[in-house]
MARTORLO-910474 format. One record per residue (C-alpha): x, y, z. Coordinates in steps of 0.05 Angstrom, whole numbers. Layout:
# residues N
        X        Y        Z
        X        Y        Z
...
//
This chain:
# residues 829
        X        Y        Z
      -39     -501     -372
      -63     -485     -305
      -70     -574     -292
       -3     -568     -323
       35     -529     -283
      -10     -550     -215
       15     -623     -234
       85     -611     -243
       78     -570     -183
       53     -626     -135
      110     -683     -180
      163     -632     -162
      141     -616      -85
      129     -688      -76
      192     -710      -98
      231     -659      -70
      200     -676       -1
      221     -750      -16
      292     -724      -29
      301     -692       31
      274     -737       83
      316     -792       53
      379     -748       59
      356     -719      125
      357     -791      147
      414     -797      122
      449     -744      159
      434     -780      217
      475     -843      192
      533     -866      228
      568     -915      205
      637     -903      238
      672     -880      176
      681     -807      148
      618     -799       90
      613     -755       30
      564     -756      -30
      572     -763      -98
      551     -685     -132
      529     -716     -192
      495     -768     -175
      457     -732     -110
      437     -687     -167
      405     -755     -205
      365     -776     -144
      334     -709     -136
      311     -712     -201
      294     -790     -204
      247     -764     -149
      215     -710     -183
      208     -751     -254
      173     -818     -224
      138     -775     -177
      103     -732     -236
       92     -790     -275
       62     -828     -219
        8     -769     -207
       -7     -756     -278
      -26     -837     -289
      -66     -827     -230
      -99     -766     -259
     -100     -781     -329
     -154     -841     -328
     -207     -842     -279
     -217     -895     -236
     -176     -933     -169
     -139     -980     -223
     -111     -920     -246
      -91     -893     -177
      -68     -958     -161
      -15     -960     -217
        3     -887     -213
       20     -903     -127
       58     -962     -151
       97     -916     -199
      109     -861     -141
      127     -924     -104
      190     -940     -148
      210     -868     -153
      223     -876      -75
      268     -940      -84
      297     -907     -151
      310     -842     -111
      336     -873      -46
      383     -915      -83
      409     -873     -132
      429     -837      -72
      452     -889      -47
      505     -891      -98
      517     -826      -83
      542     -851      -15
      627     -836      -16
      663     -874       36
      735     -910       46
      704     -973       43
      660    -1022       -3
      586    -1017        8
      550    -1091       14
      473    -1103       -8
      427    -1160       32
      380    -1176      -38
      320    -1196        7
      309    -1135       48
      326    -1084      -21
      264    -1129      -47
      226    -1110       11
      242    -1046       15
      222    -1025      -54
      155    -1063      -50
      141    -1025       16
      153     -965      -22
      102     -985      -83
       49    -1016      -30
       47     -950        9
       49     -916      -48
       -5     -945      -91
      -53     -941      -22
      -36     -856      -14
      -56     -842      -85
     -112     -893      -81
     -144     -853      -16
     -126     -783      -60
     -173     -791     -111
     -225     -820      -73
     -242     -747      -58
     -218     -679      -36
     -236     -677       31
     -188     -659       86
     -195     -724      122
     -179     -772       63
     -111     -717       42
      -93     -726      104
      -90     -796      102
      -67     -798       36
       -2     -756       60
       17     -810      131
        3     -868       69
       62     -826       40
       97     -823       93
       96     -887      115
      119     -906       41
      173     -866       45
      192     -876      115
      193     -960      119
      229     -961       45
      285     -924       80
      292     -965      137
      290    -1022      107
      332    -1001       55
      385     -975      104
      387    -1047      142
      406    -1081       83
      469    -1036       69
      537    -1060      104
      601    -1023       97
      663    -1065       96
      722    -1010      110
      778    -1013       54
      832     -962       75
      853     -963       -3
      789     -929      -24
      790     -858      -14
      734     -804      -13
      731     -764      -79
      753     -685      -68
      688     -662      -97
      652     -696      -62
      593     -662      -22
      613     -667       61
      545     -678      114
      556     -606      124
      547     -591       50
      490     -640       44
      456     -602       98
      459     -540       62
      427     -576       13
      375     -604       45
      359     -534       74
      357     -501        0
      321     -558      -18
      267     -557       36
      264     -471       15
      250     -500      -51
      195     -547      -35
      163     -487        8
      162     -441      -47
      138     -501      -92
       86     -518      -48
       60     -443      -39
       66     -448     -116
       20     -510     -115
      -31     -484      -68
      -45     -423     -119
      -45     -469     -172
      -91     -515     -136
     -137     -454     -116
     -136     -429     -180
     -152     -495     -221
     -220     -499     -163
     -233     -427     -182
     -234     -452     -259
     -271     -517     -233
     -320     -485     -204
     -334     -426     -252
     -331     -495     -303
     -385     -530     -262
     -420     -467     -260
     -423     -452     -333
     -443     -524     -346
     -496     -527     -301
     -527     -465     -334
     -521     -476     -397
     -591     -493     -433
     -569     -558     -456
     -557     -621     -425
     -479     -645     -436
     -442     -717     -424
     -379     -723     -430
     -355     -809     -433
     -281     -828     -445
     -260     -887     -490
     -284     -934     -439
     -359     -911     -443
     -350     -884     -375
     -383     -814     -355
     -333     -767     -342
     -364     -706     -342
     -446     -677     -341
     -479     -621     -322
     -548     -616     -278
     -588     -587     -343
     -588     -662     -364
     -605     -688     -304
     -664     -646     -299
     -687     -647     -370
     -698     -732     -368
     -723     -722     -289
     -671     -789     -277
     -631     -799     -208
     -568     -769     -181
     -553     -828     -149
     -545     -864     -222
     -525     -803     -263
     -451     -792     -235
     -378     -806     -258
     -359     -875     -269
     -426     -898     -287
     -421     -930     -366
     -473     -914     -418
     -512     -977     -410
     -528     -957     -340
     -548     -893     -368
     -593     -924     -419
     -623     -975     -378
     -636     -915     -330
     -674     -878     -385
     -708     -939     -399
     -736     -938     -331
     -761     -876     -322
     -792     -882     -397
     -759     -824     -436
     -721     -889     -482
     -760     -922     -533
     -704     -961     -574
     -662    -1024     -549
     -603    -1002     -500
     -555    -1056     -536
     -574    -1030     -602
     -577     -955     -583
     -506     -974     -567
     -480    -1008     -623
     -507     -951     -670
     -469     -898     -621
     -406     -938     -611
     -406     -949     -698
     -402     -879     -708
     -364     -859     -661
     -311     -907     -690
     -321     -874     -753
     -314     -811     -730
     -389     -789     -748
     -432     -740     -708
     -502     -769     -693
     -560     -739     -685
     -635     -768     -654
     -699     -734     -629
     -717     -769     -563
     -777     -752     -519
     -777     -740     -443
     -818     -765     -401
     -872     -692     -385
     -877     -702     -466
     -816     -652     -478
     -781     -671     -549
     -699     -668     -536
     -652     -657     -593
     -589     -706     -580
     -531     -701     -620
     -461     -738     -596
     -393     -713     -628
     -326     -760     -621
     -270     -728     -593
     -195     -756     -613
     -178     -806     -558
     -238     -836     -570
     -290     -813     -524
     -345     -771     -541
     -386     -712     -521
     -469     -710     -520
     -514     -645     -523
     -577     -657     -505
     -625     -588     -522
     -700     -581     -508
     -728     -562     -582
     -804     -570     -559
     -813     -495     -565
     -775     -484     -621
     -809     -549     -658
     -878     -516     -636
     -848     -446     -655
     -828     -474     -728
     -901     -505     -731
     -936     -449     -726
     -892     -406     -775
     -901     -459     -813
     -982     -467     -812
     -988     -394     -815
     -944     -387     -875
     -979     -440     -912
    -1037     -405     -893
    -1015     -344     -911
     -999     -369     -978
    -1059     -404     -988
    -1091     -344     -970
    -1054     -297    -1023
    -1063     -355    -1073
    -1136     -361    -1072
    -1152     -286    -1068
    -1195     -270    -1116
    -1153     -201    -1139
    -1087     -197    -1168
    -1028     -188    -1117
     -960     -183    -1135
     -882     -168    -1102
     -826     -128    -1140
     -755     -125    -1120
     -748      -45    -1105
     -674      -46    -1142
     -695      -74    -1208
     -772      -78    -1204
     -770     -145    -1227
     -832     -189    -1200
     -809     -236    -1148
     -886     -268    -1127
     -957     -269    -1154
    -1016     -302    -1140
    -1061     -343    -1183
    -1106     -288    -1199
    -1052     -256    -1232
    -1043     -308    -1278
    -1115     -317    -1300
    -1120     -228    -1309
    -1057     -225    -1343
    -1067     -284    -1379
     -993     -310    -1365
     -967     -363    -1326
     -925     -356    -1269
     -858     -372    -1304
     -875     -316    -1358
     -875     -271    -1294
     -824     -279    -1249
     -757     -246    -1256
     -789     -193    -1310
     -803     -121    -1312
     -864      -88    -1322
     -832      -65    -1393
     -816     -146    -1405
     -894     -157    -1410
     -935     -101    -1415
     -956      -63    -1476
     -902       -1    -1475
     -956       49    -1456
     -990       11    -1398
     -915       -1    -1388
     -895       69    -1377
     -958       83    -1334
     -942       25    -1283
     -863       47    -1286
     -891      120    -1272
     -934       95    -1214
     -865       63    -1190
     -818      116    -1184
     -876      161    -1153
     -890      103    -1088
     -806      105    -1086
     -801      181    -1086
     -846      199    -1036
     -862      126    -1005
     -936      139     -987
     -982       84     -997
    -1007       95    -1081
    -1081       87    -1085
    -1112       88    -1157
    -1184       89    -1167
    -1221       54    -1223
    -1177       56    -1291
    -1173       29    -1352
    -1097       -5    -1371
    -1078      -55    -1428
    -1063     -127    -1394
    -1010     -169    -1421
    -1063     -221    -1462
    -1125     -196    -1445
    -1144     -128    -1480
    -1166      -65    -1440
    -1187      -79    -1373
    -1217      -31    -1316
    -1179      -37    -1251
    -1168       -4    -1185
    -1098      -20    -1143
    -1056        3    -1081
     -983       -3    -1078
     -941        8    -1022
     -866        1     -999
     -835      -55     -955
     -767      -30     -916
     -720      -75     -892
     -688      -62     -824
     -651      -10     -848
     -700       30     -868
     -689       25     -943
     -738       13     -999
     -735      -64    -1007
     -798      -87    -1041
     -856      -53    -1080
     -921      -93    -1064
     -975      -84    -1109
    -1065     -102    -1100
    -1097     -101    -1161
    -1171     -107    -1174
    -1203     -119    -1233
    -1258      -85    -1234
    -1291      -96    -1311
    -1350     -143    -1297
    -1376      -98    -1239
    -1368      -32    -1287
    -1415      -75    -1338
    -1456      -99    -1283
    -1457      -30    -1251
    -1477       -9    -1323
    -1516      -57    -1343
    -1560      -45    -1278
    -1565       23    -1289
    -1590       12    -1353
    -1649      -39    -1333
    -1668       23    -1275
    -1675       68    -1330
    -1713       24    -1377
    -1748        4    -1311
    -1756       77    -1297
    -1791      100    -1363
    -1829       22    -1371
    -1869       56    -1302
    -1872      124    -1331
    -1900      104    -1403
    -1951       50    -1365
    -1969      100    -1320
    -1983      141    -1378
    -2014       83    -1414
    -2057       70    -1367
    -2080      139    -1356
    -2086      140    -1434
    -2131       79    -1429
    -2182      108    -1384
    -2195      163    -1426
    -2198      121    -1496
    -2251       91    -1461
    -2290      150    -1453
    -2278      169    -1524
    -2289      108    -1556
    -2342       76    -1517
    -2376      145    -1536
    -2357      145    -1605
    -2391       68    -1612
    -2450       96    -1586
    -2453      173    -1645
    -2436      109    -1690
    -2514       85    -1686
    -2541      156    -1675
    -2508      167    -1738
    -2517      120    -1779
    -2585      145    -1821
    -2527      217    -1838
    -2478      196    -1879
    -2436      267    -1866
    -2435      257    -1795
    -2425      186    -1808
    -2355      199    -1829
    -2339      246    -1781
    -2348      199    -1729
    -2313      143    -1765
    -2248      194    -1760
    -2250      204    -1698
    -2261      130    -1681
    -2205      109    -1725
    -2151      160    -1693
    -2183      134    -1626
    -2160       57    -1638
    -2096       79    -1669
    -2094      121    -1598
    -2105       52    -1574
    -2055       23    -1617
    -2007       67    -1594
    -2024       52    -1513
    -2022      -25    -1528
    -1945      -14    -1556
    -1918       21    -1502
    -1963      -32    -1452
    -1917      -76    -1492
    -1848      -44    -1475
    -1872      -31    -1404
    -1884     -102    -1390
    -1962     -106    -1381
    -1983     -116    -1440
    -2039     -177    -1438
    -2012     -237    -1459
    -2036     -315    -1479
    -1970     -353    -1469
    -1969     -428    -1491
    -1908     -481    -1484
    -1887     -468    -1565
    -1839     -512    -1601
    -1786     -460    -1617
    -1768     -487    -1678
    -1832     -493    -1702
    -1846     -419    -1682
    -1788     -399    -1725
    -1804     -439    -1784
    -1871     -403    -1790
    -1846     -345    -1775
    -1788     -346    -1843
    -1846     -360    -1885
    -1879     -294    -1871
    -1810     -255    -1869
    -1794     -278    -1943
    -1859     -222    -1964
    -1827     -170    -1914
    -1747     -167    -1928
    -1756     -165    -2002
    -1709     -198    -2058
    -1642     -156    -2039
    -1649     -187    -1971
    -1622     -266    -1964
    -1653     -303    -1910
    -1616     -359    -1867
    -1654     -394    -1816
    -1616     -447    -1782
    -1640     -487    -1731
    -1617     -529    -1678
    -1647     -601    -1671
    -1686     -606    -1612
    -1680     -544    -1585
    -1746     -554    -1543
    -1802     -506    -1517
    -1809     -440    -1491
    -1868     -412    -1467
    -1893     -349    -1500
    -1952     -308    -1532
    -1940     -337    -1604
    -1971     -272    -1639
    -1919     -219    -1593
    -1864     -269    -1612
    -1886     -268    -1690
    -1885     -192    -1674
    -1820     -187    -1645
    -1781     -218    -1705
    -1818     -186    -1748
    -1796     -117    -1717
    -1728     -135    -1710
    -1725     -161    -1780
    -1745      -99    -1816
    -1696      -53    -1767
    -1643     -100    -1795
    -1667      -97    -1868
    -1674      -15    -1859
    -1593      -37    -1843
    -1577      -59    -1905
    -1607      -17    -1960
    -1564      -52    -2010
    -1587     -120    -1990
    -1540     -166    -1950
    -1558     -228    -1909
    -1605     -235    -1843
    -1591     -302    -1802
    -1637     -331    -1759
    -1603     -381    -1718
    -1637     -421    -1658
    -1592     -460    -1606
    -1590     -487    -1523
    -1557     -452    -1475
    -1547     -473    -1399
    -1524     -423    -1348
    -1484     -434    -1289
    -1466     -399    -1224
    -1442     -330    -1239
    -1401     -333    -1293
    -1374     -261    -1334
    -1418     -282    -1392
    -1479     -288    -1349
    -1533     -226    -1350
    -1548     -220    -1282
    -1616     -210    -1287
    -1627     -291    -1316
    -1620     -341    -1260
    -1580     -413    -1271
    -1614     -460    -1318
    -1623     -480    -1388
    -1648     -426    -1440
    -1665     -423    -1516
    -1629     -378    -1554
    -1653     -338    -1615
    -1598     -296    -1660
    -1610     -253    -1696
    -1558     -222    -1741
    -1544     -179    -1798
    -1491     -152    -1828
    -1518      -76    -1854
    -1489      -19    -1823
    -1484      -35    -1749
    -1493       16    -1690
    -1447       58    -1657
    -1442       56    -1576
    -1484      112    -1558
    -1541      100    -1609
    -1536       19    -1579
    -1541       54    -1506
    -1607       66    -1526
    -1639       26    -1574
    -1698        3    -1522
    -1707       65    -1506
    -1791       88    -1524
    -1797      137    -1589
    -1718      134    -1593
    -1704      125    -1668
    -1647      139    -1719
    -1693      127    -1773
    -1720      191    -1818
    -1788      228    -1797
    -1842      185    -1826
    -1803      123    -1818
    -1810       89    -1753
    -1843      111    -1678
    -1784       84    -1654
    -1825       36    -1611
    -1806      -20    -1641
    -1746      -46    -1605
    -1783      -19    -1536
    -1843      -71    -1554
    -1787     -130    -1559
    -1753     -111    -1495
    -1814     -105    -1462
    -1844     -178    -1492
    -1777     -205    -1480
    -1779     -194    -1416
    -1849     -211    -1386
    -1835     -280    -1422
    -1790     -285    -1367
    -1737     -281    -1423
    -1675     -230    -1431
    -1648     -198    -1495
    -1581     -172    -1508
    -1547     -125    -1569
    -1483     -125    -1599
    -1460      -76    -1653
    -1394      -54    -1701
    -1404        2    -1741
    -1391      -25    -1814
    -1399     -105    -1793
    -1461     -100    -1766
    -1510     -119    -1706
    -1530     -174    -1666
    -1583     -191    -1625
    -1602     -257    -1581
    -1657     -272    -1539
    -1654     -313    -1485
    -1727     -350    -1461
    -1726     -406    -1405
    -1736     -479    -1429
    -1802     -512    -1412
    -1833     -586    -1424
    -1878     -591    -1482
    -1940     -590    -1461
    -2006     -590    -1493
    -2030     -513    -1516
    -2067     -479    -1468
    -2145     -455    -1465
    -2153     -370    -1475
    -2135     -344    -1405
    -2194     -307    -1402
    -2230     -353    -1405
    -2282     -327    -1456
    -2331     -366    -1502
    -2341     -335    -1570
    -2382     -383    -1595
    -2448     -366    -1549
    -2497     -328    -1575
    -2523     -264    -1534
    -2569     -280    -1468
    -2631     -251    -1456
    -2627     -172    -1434
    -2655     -173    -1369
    -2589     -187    -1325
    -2575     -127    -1269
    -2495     -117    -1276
    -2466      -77    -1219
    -2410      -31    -1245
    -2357       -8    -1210
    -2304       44    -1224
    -2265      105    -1192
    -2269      149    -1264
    -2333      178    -1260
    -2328      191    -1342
    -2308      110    -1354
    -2363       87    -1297
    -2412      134    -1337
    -2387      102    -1409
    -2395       36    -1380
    -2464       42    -1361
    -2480       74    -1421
    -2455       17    -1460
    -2490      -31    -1419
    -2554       -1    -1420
    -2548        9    -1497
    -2535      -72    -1502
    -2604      -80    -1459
    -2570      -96    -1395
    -2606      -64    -1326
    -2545      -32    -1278
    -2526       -2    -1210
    -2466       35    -1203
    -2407       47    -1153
    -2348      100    -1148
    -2310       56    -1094
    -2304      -23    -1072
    -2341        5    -1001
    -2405       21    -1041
    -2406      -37    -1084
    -2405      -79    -1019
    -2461      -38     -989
    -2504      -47    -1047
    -2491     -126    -1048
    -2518     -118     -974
    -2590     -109    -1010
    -2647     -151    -1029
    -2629     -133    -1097
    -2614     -196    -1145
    -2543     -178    -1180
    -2519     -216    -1235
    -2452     -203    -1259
    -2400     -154    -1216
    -2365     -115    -1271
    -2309      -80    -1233
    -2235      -46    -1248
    -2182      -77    -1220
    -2138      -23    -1197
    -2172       25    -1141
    -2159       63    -1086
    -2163       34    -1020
    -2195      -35    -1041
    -2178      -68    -1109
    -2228     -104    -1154
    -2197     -171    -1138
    -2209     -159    -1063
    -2279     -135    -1077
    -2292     -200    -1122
    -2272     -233    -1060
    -2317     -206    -1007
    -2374     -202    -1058
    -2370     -280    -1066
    -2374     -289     -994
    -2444     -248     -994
    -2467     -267    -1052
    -2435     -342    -1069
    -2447     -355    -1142
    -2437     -287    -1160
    -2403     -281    -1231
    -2355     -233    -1246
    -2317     -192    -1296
    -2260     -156    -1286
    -2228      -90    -1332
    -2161      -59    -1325
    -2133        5    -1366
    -2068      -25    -1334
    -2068      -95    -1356
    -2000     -137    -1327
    -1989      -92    -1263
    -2035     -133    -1229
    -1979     -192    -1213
    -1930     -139    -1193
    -1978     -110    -1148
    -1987     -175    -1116
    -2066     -175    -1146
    -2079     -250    -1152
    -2139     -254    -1217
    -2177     -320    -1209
    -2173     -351    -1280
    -2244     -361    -1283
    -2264     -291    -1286
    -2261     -258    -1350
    -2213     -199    -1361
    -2231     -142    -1412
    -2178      -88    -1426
    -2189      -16    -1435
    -2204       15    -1483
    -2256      -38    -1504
    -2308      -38    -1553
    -2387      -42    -1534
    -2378     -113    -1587
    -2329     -136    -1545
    -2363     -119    -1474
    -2425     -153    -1509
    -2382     -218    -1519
    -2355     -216    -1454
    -2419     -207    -1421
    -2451     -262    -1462
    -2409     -317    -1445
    -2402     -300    -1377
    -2479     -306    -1378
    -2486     -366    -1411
//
């Protein structure tokens, strides 16, 4: 509005200036005559000045460019000749007014030349100097037109023409001129306000564009830049001197092309541009500057055809949207592959919005049986009620819910133990928008944790009853190596005879008893061999048939190629035995005991996996009944030593200890199942191993030598003083010459003699220095020297790191004086 009125401002001051120097000049006409002027048609030329004057400016304005000034003069330049002639007719006298054609030709060109040549120097620019000019151009337009004009006008008097009464006199025509001049001051105090206020609103324009972030062209239907701000300038680094109005897109381009921030063809960059602009369409392209920057270009038609481009910086926001977007895929990679349950509720509804894969696999549900249900959609109604509880409590109060270790019914996958922590999410607002839940499950560890605890306690009382063995042992020694020797005091008395033979026999079932719990504590002696498994079995079912009886059905079934095992083949034959008479004592009115033999390879740490067997292939014997089966707390403690269910008289409740133990210094594990009514089941696990042909006796020991001569010097050496004193008795008794020692120190001392030693009969397990040691430093003073070892404690000497060279004979305690005697002979021999 404000180019508006400022342009029908400077048409309306322009042409009223026109106006009134024509009629000025002609007030100072003379032509001899008395003159008047037409009202009407003085009125017309007024306004003839004013129209073609507007419409001359606006052409000028409308289009940029000097063609377009050039037209817009020449129409200013026939306003003047319509003007001064209309006014012309105007002109009342008694007489006939005559026309030369030639100089009314030249009069109205001068008017359009000087026209066309103001306007042309007025939009050039808006300096003083050119306006100036512009205005004499004007002038000099509307000055020669009138001249000229005015000599080609003759008046021939005709006295029978007379001046009409209405006519306007000089005098009135002056006071026109005068209101008319008043008017073009006023208009042209008018125009300067508008003018000043249209470069106020130019210049606040160029200010807003040049600081707004993005880069803006503005091109008219001619591809010509009409308008751009210095944002785009800067943002491509190109030239001022090539960036201005007038310039056409294809310099532009070509520009861009130059200073390398244009990759595409500038003719078919255009065509694609100049397409849909035709259409109508908005484009949009990424383009890159030339400091690396990535620019956002989009280019919008407008209705006469041209077409404005924003050009906006999105390297930051790109880079912004890149790293929301890496750290929300990592985020959600990270929630996905968390190895405990998360999960998101909508606070209005508590319906699950988001979980994670764990979720799935502990709930046993997929994803799409989650989302957009309620806890009440999929859990069982109690487990239901306790997570809807736990809900309204984090709402009420909306403190962070912490839950320790619990048990709750999953969806699919029975009764789990779990721990979790919920907590509230507000929006902006403040109010309760999501309910975000961690859940653990924490079931394997609880069996692990129990499972561990269970292997310290059998691990607790395996040291206690070894310890106790062992102590046991030392003293058996005494009584029987004692006992062996009343034996042949005895043996001319009958009566005392027996008494001894009493005592002796509660003495070996004393060492019975030791051996057994040796067994359960894990040091037990053994002779393990690589055994067929199968083949194990088989002989084993043969001997079971005698001890189950004829209400008892056996089923062995074994698995082809099932391979070796290496184990004592007598504590294995044990071991089934055992566990097959606890399961027929199961079934007093018979049922069926199954034997069944199969392969077994472990991998990482699965759930199924007893922590205590590493990764590898195993052999697996079941054993199964189906008698009256075990509740929890009596299969807590099964393993346990002298633990029994049984009635008094019917088992030491050492049986299932003995298995345990063999099972597990075979390298092997064992594990229990139990339902009251359905019955038990028990496996045990042993590492595979190649076949291999059967071993030699460990000991090394010959039976098959007959007894050396009896004049050998053994050097014994023990910390008992009764068992050293037993010892020597024995081997005295047997022939044998002796020295003895209380400690590995003596022993050595002794060795440092001239005496000749022939065997070093020592206990393994000493204070201060153990017998292996002592073997060891012997053999470097004596080299050659032969050696026998003895241990109340058999098995505790790998644990305690004691390293037995297989070539040295090892007798256990309580011994015999036979089986000292066979020893001794065929380490002798």
């Amino acid at each position: 509005r404000v180019q508006l009125a400022w342009l029908a401002t400077a048409g309306i001051t322009t042409g009223c200036g026109i106006w009134a120097t024509h009629f000025i000049a002609m007030l100072a006409y003379e032509p001899g005559i008395p003159v008047a002027y037409n009202v009407g048609l003085t009125a017309l030329s007024l306004l003839a000045a004013a129209a073609v004057t507007s419409i001359g400016f606006a052409v000028s304005l409308a289009m940029p460019g000097l063609w377009a000034a050039l037209v817009g003069g020449v129409v200013v330049g026939a306003g003047v000749g319509a003007m001064h002639y209309t006014g012309m007719w105007a002109l009342e006298v008694p007489g006939r007014v005559a026309w030369d054609l030639p100089l009314v030709m030249s009069s109205v060109g001068l008017g359009m030349v000087f026209g066309a040549a103001a306007l042309a120097s007025a939009v050039r620019s808006d300096e003083i100097r050119t306006t100036l000019v512009a205005a004499l151009l004007l002038t000099l337009a509307i000055v020669s037109h009138h001249f000229t004009a005015m000599g080609a006008v003759e008046i021939l008097p005709d006295p029978t023409r007379v001046i009409d009464a209405f006519s306007l006199s000089p005098t009135a025509l002056a006071l026109a001129i005068a209101n008319a001049a008043v008017a073009v001051l006023g208009m042209s105090l008018a125009g300067a306000f508008a003018d000043r206020r249209l470069r106020q609103k130019d210049a606040q324009l160029t200010t807003a564009l040049n600081n707004m972030a993005q880069g803006l062209l503005m091109f008219d239907p001619q591809k010509r830049l009409i308008l751009y701000n210095s944002r785009y300038v800067d943002m491509y680094g190109l030239s001022p001197h090539v960036v201005k109005p007038g310039c056409t897109i294809e310099d532009l381009l070509r520009h861009h092309k130059e200073v390398g921030t244009l990759s595409e063809d500038v003719e078919q960059y255009c065509a694609t541009l100049d397409a849909a602009i035709a259409e109508g369409k908005t484009t949009s392209t990424m383009e890159s500057s030339a400091n690396g920057r990535t620019i956002h270009t989009v280019s919008r038609p407008m209705a006469d055809g041209g077409w404005v481009t924003t050009h906006e910086d999105v390297t930051d926001r790109i880079s912004a949207q890149r790293e929301r977007d890496r750290n929300r895929d990592l985020l959600n990679l990270i929630v996905e592959n968390v190895p405990v349950t998360i999960f998101v509720k909508k606070a209005s509804d508590r319906r699950f919005i988001l979980v994670n894969r764990a979720c799935e696999n502990e709930w046993g549900l997929s994803r799409s049986e989650i989302l957009g249900r309620t806890a009440s959609d999929i859990f069982p109604q109690g487990a239901a009620d306790e997570i809807n509880a736990g809900d309204e409590r984090l709402l009420k109060y909306s403190a962070p819910l912490y839950l320790d270790e619990h048990a709750i019914e999953m969806p699919r996958k029975g009764v789990r133990f779990i721990t979790s922590k919920r907590f509230v999410v507000r929006s902006t607002d403040y109010a309760n928008q999501y309910l975000v839940g961690v859940v653990e499950d924490v079931t394997e560890r609880k069996l692990s944790e129990e499972r561990l605890r269970q292997a310290q306690k059998m691990e607790t009382i395996g040291n206690l009853t070894g310890g106790l063995a062992h102590d046991f042992n030392n003293l058996l020694t005494v009584i029987i190596g004692n006992l062996d020797s009343l034996q042949e005091l005895t043996k001319d008395k009958p009566d005392q005879k027996r008494l001894v033979e009493l005592v002796l026999e509660a003495s070996l079932r004393g060492a019975e008893l030791t051996r057994q719990l040796l067994a359960f504590s894990r040091r037990q002696p053994l002779q393990p061999k690589i055994t067929d498994l199968d083949d194990l079995i088989g002989k084993t079912a043969r001997l079971l048939t005698q001890v189950l009886g004829e209400n008892i059905r056996l089923n062995v079934q074994l698995e082809p190629n099932v391979g070796s095992i290496l184990v004592d083949e007598a504590q294995m034959e044990s071991a089934l035995i055992n566990m097959a008479v606890n399961a027929r004592d199961a079934m007093p009115d018979g049922g069926t005991l199954t034997i069944r033999t199969g392969k077994l390879r472990l991998n990482g740490n699965g759930a199924d996996r007893p922590p205590e067997l590493l990764p590898g292939e195993y052999a697996v014997v079941e054993i199964s009944d189906d008698g009256c089966g075990m509740p929890a707390d009596v299969l807590a403690r099964i393993y346990e030593p002298f633990f029994t269910t049984k009635p008094a008289g019917k088992g030491t409740g050492l049986g299932l200890s003995m298995v345990y133990g063999f099972v597990r210094q075979s390298g092997g594990y064992v594990s229990a199942d139990s339902e009251v009514g359905k019955g038990t089941i028990f496996k045990l696990y042993f590492p595979c191993r190649e076949a291999a042909a059967a071993q030699g006796s460990v000991d090394g020991v010959r039976h098959d030598l007959a007894p050396a001569a009896r004049t050998e010097l053994i050097l014994t050496v023990d910390d008992s003083p009764t068992v050293l004193a037993t010892a020597v008795l024995q081997l005295e008794a047997l022939g044998y010459q002796t020295l003895t020692a209380r400690n590995a120190e003596t022993a050595l001392e002794m060795l440092d003699r001239d005496t000749k030693v022939d065997v070093l009969f020592t206990d393994i397990v000493m204070p201060t220095m153990n017998g292996r040691e002592l073997a060891k430093l012997a053999r470097m003073k004596r080299p050659g020297l032969k050696v026998v070892y003895v241990s109340g404690f058999p098995g505790i000497e790998s644990t305690a790191g004691i390293d037995i060279d297989l070539d040295a004979p090892l007798i256990t305690k309580p011994y015999r004086k036979s089986d000292l005697e066979r020893v001794l002979n065929a380490t002798l021999a």
